[in-house]
N, C-alpha and C positions, 0 to 999 in steps of 0.2 A: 428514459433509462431502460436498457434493454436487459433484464433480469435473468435471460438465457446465458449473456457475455458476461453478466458480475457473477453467475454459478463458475461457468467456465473458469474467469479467472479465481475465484474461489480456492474453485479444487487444485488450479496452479500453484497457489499459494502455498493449500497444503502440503501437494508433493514436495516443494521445495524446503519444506521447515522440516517434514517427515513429520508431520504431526494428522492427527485423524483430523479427518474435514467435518467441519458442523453440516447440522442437516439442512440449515433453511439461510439463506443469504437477509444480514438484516437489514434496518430500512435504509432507504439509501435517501438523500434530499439534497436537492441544484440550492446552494445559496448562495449568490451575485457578489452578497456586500463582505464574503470568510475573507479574512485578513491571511490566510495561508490556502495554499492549493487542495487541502485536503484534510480531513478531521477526524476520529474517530474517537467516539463518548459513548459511557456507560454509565452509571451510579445504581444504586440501589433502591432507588425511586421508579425510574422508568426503564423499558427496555432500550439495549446499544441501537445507536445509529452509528451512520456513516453522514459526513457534510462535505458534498464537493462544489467546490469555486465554480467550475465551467462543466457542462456537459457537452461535449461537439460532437455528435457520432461520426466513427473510424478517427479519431482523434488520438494519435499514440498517446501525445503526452496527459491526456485527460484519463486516459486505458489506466497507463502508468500508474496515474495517483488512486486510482482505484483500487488495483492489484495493492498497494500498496497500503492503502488504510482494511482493506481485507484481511492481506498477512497480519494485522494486528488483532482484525476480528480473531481471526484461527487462533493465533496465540489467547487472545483472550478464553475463547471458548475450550481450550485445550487446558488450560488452568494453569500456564507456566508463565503468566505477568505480559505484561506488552512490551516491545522494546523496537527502538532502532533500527540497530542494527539488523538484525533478522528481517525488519518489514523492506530493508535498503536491498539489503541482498534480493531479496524474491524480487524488487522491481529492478534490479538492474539483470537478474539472471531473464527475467521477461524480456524487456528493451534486447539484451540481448538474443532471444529464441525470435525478433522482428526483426532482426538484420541490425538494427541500430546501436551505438555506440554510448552506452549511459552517462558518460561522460558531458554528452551531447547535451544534456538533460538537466545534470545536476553538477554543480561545483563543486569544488575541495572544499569551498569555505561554508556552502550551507551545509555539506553532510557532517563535515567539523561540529557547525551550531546546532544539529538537531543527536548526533553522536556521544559529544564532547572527546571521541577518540582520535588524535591525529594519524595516525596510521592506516586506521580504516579510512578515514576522510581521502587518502590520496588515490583511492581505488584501484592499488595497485593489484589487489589478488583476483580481478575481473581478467 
């Protein structure tokens, strides 16, 4: 894991929510057998991680789910709750700042199941 590219997209993150960026990127850990591409956990027990399915370096779509469970670091560490939508938007404004087409990436039907918003699901405001 290259911890210079998870600051990077970190502070990506930030800019796009407009939220102040945390100071230290937290742990990040490859697990083979996550039933979803990407995870982000906290409790009051242990400090947040990050759990990603695949790491491939220069890997958009691994980049992707990174940027993406980060936006939720940021919102967490920003103190205004984790959500969604916000962590969808910063990966698809990303995927878009790579040329590529978020579309390409993610369907109607899982941004639906992870949203519950059909409107935003149709990704029309990209």
């Amino acid at each position: 894991m290259n911890l210079e590219l998870a600051r990077e997209l970190m502070v990506y993150a930030a800019n796009v929510l407009k939220y102040e960026c945390p100071e230290d990127v937290p742990e990040i850990r490859i697990e083979p057998d996550l039933e979803c591409h990407g995870l982000f956990r906290w409790s009051i027990f242990r400090p947040p991680v990050i759990s990603l399915r695949d790491w491939r370096e220069g890997n958009l779509e691994d980049q992707a789910t990174l940027v993406h469970e980060l936006a939720h670091w940021v919102q967490y560490e920003s103190g205004f709750g984790t959500n969604e939508i916000g962590a969808i938007t910063v990966e698809c404004r990303w995927l878009q700042s790579k040329g590529e087409n978020p579309r390409d990436y993610m369907s109607e039907s899982s941004v639906f199941k992870m949203t519950g918003d059909k409107e935003f699901a149709r990704l029309e405001w990209l």
